[in-house]
PDB file with one MODEL, atoms N, CA, C and O in Angstrom:
MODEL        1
ATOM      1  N   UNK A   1     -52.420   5.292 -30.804  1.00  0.00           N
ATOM      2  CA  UNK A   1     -52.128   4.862 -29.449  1.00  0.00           C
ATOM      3  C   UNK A   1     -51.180   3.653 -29.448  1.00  0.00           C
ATOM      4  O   UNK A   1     -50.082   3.660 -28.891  1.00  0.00           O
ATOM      5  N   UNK A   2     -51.764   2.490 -30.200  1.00  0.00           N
ATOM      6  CA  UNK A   2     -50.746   1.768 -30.141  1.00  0.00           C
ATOM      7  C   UNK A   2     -48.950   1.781 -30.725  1.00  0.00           C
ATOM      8  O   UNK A   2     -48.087   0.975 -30.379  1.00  0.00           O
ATOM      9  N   UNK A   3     -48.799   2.831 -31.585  1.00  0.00           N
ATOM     10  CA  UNK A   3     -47.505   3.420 -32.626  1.00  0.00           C
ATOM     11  C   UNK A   3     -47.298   4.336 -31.171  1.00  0.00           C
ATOM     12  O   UNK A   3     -46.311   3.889 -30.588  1.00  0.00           O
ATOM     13  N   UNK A   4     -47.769   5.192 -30.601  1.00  0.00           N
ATOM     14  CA  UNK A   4     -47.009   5.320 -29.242  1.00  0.00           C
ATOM     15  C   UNK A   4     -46.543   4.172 -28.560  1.00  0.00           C
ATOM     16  O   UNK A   4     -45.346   3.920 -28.701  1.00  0.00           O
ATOM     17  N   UNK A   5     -47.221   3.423 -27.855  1.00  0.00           N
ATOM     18  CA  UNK A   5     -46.838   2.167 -27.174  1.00  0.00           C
ATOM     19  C   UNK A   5     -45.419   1.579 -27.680  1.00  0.00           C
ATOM     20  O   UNK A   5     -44.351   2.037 -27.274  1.00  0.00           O
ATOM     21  N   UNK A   6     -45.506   0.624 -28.516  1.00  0.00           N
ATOM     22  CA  UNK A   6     -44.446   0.712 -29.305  1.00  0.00           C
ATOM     23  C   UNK A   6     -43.272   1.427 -29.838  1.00  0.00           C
ATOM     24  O   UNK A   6     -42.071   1.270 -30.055  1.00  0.00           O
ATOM     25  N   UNK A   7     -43.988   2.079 -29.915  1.00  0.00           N
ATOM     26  CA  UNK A   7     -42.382   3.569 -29.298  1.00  0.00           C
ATOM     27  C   UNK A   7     -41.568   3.372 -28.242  1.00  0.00           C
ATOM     28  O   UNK A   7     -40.354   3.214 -28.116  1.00  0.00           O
ATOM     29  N   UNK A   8     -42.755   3.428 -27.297  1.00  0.00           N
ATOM     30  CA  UNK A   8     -41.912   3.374 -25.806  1.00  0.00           C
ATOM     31  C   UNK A   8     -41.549   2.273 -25.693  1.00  0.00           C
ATOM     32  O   UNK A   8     -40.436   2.149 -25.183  1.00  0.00           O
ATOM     33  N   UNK A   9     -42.248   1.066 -26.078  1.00  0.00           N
ATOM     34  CA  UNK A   9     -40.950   0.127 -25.491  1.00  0.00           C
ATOM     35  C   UNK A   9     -40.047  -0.310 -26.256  1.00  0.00           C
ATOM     36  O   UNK A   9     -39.327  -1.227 -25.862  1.00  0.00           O
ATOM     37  N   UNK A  10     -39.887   0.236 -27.492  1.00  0.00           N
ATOM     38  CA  UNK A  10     -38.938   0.359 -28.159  1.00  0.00           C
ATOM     39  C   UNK A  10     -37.432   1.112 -27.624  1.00  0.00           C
ATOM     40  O   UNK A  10     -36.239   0.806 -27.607  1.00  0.00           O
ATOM     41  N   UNK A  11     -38.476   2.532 -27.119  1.00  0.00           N
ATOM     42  CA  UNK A  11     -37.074   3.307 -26.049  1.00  0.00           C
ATOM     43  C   UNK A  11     -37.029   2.471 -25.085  1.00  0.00           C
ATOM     44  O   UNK A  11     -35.841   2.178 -24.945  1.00  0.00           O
ATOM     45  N   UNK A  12     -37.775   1.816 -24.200  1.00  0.00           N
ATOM     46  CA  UNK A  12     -37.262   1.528 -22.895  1.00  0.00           C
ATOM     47  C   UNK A  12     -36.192   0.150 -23.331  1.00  0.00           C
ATOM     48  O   UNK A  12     -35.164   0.005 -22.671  1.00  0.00           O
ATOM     49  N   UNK A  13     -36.493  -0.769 -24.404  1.00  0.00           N
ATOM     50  CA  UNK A  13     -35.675  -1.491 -24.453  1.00  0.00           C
ATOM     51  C   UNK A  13     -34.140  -1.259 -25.277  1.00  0.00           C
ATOM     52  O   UNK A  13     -33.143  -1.970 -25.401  1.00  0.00           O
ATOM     53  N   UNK A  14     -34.430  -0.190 -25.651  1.00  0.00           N
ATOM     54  CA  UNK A  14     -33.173   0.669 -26.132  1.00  0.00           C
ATOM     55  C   UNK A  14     -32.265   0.776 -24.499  1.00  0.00           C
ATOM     56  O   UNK A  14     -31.076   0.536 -24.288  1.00  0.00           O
ATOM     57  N   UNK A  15     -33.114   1.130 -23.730  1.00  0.00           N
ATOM     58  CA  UNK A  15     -32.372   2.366 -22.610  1.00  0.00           C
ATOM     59  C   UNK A  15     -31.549   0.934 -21.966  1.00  0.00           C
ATOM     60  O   UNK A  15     -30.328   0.779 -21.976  1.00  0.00           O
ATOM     61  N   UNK A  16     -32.504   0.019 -21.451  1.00  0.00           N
ATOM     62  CA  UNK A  16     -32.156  -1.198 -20.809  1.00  0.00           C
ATOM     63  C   UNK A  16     -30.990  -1.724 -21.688  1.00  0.00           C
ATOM     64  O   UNK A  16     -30.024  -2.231 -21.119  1.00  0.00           O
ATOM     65  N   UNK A  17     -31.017  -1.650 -22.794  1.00  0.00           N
ATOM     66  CA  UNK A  17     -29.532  -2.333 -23.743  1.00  0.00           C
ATOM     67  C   UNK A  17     -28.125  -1.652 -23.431  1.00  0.00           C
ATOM     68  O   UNK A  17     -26.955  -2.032 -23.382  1.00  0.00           O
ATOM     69  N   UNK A  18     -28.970  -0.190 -23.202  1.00  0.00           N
ATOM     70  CA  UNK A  18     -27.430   0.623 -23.281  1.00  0.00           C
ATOM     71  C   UNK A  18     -26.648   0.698 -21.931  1.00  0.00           C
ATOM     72  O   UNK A  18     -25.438   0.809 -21.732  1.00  0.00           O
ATOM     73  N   UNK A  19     -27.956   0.581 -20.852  1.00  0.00           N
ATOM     74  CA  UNK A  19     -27.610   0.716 -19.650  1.00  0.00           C
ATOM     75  C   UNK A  19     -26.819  -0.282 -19.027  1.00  0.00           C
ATOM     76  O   UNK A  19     -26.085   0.002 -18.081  1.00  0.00           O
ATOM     77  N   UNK A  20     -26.915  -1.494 -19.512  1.00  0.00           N
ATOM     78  CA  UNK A  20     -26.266  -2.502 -19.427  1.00  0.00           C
ATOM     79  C   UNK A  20     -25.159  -2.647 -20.171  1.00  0.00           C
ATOM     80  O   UNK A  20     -24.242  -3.003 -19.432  1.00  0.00           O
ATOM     81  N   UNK A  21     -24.875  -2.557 -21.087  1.00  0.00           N
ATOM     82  CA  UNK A  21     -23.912  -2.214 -21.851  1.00  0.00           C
ATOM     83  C   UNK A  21     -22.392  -1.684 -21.073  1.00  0.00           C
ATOM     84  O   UNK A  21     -21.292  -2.225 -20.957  1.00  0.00           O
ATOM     85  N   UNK A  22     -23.164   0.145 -20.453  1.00  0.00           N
ATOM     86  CA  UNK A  22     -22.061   0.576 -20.305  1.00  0.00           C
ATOM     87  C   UNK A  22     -21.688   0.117 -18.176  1.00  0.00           C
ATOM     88  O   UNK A  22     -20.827   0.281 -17.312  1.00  0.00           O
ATOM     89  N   UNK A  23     -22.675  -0.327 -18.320  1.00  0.00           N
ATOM     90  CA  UNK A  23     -22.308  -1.427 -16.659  1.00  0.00           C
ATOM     91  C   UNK A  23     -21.432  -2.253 -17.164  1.00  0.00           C
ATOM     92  O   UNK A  23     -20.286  -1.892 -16.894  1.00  0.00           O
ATOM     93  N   UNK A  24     -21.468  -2.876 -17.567  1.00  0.00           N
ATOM     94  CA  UNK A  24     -20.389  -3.893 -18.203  1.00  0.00           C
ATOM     95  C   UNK A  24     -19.184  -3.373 -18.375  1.00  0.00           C
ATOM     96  O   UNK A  24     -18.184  -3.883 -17.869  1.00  0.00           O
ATOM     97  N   UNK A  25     -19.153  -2.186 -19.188  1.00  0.00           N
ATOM     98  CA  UNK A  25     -18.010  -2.023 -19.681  1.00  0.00           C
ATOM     99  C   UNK A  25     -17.377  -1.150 -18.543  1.00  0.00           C
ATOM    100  O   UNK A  25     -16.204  -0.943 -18.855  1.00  0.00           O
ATOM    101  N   UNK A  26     -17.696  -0.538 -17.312  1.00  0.00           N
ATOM    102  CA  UNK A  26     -17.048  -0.042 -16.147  1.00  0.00           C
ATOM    103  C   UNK A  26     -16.929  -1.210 -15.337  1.00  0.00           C
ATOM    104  O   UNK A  26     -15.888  -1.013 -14.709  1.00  0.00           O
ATOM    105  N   UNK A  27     -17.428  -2.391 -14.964  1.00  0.00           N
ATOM    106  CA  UNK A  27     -16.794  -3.122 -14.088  1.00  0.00           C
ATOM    107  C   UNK A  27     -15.446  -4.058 -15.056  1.00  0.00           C
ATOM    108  O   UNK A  27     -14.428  -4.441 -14.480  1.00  0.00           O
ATOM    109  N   UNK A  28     -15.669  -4.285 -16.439  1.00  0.00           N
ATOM    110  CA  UNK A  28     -14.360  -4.226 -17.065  1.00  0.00           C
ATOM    111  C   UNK A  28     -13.351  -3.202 -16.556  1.00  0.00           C
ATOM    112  O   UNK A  28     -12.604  -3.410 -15.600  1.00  0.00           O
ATOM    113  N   UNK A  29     -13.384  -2.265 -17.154  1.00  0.00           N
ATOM    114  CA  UNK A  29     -12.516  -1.358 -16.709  1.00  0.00           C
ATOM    115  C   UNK A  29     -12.396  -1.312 -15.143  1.00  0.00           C
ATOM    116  O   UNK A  29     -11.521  -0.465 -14.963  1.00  0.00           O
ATOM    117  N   UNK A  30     -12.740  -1.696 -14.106  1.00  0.00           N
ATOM    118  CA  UNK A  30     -12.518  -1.520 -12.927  1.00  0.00           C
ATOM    119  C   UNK A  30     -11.943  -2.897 -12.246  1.00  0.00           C
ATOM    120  O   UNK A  30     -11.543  -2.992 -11.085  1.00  0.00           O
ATOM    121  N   UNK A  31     -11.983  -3.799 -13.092  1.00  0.00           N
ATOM    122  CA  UNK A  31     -11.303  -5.508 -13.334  1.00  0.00           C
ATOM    123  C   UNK A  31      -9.750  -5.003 -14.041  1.00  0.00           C
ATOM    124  O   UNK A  31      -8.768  -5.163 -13.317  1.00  0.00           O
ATOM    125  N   UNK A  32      -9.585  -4.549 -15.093  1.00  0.00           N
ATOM    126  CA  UNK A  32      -8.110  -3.946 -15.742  1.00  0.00           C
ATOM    127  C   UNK A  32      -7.414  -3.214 -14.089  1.00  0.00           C
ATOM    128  O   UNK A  32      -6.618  -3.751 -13.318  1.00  0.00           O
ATOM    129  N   UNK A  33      -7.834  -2.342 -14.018  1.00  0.00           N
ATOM    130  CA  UNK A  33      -7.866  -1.565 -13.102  1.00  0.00           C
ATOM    131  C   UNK A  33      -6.716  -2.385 -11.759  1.00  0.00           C
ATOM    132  O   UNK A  33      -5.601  -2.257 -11.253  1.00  0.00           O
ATOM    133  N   UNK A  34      -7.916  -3.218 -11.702  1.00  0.00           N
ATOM    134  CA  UNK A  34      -7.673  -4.011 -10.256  1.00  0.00           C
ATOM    135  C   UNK A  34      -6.222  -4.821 -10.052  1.00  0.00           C
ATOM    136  O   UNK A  34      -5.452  -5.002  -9.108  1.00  0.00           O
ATOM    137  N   UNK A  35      -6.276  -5.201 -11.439  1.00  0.00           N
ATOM    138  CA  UNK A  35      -4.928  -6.421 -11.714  1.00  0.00           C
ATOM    139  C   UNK A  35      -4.117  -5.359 -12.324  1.00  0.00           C
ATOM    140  O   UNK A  35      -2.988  -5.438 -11.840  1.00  0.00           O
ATOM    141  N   UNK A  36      -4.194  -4.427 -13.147  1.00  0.00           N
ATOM    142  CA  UNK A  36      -2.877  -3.614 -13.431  1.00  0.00           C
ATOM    143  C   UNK A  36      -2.435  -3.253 -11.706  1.00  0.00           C
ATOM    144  O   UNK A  36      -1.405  -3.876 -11.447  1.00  0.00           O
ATOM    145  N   UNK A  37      -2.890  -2.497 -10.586  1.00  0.00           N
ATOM    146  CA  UNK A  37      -2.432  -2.592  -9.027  1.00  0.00           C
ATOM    147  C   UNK A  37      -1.945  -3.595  -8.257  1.00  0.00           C
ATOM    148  O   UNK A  37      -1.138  -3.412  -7.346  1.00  0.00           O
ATOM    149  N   UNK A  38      -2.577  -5.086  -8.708  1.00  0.00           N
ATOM    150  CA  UNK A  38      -2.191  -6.042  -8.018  1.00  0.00           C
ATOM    151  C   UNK A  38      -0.691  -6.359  -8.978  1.00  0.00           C
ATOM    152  O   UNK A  38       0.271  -6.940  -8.477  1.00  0.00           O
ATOM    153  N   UNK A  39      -0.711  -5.865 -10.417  1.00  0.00           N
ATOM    154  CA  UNK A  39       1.021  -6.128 -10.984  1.00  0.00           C
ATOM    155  C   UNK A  39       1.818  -5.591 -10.608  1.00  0.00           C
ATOM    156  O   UNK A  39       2.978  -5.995 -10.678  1.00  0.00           O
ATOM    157  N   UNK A  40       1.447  -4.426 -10.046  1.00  0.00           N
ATOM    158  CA  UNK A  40       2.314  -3.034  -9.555  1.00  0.00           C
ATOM    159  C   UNK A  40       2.795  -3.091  -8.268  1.00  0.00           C
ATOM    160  O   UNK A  40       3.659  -2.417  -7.708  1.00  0.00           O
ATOM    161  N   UNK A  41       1.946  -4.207  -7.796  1.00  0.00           N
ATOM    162  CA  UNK A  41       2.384  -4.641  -6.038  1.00  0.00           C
ATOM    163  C   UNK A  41       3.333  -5.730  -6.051  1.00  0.00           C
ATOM    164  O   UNK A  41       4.296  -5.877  -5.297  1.00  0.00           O
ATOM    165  N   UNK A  42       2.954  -6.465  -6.985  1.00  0.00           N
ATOM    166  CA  UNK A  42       3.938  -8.045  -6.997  1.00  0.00           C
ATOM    167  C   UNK A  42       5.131  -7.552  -7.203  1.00  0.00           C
ATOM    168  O   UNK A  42       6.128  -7.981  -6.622  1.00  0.00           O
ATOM    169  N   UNK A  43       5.148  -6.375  -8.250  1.00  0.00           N
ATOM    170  CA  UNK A  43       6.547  -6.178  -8.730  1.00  0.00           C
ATOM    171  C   UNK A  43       7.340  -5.039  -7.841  1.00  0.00           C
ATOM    172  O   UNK A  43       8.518  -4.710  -7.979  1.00  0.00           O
ATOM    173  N   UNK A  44       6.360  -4.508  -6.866  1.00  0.00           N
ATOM    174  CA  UNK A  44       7.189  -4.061  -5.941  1.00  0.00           C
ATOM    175  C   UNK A  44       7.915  -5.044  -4.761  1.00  0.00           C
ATOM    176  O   UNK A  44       9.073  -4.925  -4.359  1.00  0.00           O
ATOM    177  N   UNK A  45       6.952  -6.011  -4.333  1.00  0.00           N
ATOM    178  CA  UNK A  45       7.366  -6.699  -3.584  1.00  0.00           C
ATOM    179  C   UNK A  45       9.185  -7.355  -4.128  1.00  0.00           C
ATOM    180  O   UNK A  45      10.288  -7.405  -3.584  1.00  0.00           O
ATOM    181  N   UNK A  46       8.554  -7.787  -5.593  1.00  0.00           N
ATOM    182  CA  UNK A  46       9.866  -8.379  -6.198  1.00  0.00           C
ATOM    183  C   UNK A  46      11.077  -7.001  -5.871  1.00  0.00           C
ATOM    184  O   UNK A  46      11.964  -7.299  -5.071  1.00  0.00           O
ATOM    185  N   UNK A  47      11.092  -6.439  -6.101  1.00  0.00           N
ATOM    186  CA  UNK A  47      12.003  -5.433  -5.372  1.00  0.00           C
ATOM    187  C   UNK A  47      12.574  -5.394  -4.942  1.00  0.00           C
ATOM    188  O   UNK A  47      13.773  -5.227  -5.168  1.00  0.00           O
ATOM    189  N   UNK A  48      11.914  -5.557  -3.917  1.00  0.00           N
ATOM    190  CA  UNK A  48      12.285  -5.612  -2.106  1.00  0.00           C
ATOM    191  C   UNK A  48      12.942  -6.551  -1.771  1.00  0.00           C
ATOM    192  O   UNK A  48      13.928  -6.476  -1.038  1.00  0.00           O
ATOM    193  N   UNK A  49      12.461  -7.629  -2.289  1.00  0.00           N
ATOM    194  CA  UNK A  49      12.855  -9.321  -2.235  1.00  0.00           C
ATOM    195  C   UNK A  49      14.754  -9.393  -2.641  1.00  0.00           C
ATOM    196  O   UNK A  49      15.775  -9.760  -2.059  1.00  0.00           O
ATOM    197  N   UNK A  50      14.427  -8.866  -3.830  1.00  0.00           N
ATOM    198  CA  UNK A  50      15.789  -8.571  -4.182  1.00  0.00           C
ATOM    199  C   UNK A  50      16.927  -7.552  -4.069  1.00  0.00           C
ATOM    200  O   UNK A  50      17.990  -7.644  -4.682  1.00  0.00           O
ATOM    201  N   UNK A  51      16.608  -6.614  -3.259  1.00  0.00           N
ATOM    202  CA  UNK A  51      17.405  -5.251  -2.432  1.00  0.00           C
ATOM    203  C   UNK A  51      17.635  -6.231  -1.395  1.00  0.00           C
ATOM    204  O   UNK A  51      18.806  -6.518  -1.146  1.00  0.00           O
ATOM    205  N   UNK A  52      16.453  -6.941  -0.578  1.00  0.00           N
ATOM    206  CA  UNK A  52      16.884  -7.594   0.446  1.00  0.00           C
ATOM    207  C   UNK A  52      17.793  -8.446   0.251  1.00  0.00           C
ATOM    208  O   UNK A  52      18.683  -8.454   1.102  1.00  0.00           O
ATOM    209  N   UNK A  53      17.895  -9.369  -0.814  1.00  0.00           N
ATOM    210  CA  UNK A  53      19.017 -10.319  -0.884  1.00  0.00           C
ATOM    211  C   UNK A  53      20.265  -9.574  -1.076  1.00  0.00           C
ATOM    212  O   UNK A  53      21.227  -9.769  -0.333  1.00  0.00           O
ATOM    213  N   UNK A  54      20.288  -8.873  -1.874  1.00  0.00           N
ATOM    214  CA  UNK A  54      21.587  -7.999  -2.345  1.00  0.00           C
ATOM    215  C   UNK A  54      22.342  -7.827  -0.746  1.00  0.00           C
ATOM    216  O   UNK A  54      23.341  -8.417  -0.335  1.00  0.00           O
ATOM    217  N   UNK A  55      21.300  -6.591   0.122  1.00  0.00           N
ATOM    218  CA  UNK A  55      21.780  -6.592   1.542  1.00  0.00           C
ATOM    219  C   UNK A  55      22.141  -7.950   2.063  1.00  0.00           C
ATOM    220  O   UNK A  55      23.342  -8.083   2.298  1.00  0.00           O
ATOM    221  N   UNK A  56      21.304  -9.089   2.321  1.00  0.00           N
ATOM    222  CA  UNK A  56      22.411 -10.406   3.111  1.00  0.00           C
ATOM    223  C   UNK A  56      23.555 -10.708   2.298  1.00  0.00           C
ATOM    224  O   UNK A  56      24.574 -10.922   2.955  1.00  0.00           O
ATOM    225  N   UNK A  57      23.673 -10.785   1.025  1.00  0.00           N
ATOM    226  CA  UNK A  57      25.049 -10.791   0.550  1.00  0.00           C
ATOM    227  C   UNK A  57      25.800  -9.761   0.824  1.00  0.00           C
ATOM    228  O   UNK A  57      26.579  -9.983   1.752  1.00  0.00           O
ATOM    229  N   UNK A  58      25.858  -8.784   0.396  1.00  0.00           N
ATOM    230  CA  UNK A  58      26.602  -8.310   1.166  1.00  0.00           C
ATOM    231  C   UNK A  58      27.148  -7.989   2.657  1.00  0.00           C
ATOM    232  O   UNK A  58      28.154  -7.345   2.955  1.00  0.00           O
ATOM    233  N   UNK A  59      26.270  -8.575   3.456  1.00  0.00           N
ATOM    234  CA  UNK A  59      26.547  -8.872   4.904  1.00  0.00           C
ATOM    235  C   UNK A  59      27.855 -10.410   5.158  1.00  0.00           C
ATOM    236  O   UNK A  59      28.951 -10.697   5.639  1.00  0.00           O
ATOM    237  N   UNK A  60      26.883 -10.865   4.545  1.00  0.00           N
ATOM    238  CA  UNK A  60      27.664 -12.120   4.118  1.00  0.00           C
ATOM    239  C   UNK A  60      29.024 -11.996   3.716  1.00  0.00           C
ATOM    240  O   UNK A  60      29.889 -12.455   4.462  1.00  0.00           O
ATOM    241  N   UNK A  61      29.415 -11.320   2.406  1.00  0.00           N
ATOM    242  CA  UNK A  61      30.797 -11.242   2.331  1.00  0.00           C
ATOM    243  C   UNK A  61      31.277 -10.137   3.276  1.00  0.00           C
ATOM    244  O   UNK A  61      32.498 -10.002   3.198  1.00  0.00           O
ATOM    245  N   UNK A  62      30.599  -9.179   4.278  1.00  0.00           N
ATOM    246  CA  UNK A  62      31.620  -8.495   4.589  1.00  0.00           C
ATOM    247  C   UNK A  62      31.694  -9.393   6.489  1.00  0.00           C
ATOM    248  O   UNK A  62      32.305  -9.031   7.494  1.00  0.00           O
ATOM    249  N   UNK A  63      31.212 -10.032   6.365  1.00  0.00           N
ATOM    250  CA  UNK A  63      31.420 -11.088   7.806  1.00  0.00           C
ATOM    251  C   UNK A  63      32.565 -12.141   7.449  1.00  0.00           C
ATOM    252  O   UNK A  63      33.492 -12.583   8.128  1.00  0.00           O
ATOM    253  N   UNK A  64      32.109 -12.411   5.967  1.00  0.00           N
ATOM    254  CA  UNK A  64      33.738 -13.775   5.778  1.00  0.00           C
ATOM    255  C   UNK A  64      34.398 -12.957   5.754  1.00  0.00           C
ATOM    256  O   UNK A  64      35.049 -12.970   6.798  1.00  0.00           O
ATOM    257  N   UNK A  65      34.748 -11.921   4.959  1.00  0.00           N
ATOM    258  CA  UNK A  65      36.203 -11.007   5.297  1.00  0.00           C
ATOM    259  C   UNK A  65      36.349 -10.527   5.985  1.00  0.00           C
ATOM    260  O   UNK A  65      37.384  -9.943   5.663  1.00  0.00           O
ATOM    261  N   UNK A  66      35.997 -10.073   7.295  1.00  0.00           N
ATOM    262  CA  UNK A  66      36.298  -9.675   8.473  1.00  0.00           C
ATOM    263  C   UNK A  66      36.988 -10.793   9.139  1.00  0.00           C
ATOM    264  O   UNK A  66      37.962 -10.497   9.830  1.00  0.00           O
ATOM    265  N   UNK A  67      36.695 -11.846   9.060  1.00  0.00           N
ATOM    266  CA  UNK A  67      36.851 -12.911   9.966  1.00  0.00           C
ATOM    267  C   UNK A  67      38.253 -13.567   9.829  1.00  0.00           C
ATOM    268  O   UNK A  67      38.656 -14.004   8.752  1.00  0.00           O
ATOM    269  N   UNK A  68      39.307 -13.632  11.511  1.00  0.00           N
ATOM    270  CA  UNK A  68      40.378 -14.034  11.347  1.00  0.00           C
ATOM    271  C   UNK A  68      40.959 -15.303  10.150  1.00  0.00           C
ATOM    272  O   UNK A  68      40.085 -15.967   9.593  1.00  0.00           O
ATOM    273  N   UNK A  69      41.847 -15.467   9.946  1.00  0.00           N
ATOM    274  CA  UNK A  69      42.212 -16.567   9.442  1.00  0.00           C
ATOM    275  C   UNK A  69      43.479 -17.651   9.874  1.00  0.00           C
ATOM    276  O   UNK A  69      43.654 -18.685   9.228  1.00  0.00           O
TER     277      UNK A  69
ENDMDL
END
């Protein structure tokens, strides 16, 4: 009886190790996750930022050269 006992909480503290374990290792992976999307956004924004500038320059020079002299 007691070599049962001991068994089991041998498994249950097995189960509790592993179970935790692989909790851990999915909110890791769901932390990677999170910031690889938030890099993927910054660097879109950067993008944009810079298409947009490209467009006022070129607004820019085509307003000074339009313009009498």
């Amino acid at each position: 009886m007691r070599k049962s006992i001991s068994l089991f909480a041998i498994f249950m503290t097995m189960a509790l190790t592993l179970s935790m374990t692989s909790c851990r290792e999915t909110n890791e992976d769901k932390a990677e996750d999170a910031i690889e999307e938030v890099e993927d956004a910054a660097e879109d924004v950067g993008d944009g930022i810079e298409d947009a500038a490209e467009d006022v320059e070129e607004e820019v020079e085509d307003a000074t050269d339009d313009s009498p002299q």
